[in-house]
C-alpha positions in Angstrom: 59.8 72.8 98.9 59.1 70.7 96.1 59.3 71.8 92.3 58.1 71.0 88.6 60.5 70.0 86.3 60.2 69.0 83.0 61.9 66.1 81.4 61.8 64.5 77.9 62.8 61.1 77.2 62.6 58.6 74.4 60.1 61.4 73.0 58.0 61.7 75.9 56.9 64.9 77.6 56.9 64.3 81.6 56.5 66.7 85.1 58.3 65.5 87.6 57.1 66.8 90.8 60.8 67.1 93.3 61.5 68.2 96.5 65.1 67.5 95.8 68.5 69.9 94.4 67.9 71.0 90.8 71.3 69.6 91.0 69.9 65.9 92.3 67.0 66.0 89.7 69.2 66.8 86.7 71.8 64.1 87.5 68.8 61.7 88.0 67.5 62.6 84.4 71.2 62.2 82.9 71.1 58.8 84.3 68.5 58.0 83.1 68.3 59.1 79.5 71.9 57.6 80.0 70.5 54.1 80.4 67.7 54.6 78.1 70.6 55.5 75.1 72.7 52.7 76.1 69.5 50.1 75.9 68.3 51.7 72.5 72.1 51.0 71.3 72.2 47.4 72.5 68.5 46.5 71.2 68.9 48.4 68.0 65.3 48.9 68.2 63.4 52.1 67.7 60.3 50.6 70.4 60.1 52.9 73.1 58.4 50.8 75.4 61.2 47.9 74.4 63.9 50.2 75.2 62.6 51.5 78.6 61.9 47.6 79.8 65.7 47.2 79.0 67.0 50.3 80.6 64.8 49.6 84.0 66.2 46.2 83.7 69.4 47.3 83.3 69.0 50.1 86.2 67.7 47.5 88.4 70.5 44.7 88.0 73.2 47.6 88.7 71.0 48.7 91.6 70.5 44.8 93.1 74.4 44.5 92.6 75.2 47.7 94.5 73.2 47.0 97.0 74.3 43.3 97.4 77.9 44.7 97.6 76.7 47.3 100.5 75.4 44.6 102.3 78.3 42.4 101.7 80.7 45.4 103.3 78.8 46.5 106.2 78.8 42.5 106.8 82.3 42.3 106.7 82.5 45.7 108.6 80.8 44.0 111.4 82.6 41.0 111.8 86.0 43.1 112.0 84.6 45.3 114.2 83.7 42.0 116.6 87.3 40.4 116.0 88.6 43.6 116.7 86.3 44.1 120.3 87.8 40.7 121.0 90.9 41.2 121.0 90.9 44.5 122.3 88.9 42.6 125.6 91.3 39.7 125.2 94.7 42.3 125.6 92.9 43.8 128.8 
């Protein structure tokens, strides 16, 4: 069932429409307003729309690098997982 919530950040007013945990949506928002702090530190700019083109950017690179690190360990899962078929094959 999805539900309104209300979030402000960088001064902004917004509904966000979720059919997720309050739980979920309120660690979402702490993230967020999490990255948007940290970008507003490291510009040391008061230009909202300068500060949330940083914190996407910086939301995106930690996103591509988790991701790429999945993708690196289920590769590596896989090519055990073959070794491991072979010699379980080669022992029979």
């Amino acid at each position: 069932m999805k539900k309104r919530f209300d979030v402000k950040i960088l001064g902004q007013e917004l509904s966000v429409v979720s059919d997720s945990g309050d739980e979920h949506v309120a660690k979402v928002i702490r993230f967020v307003s999490d990255k948007v702090e940290e970008a507003g530190k490291a510009a040391g700019s008061k230009n909202a729309l300068n500060i949330a083109i940083l914190a996407a950017l910086n939301i995106a690179d930690e996103y591509l690098r988790v991701t790429g690190t999945k993708e690196n360990i289920y590769s590596q899962l896989e090519s055990r997982s073959e070794q491991l078929i072979h010699l379980i094959n080669d022992i029979r």
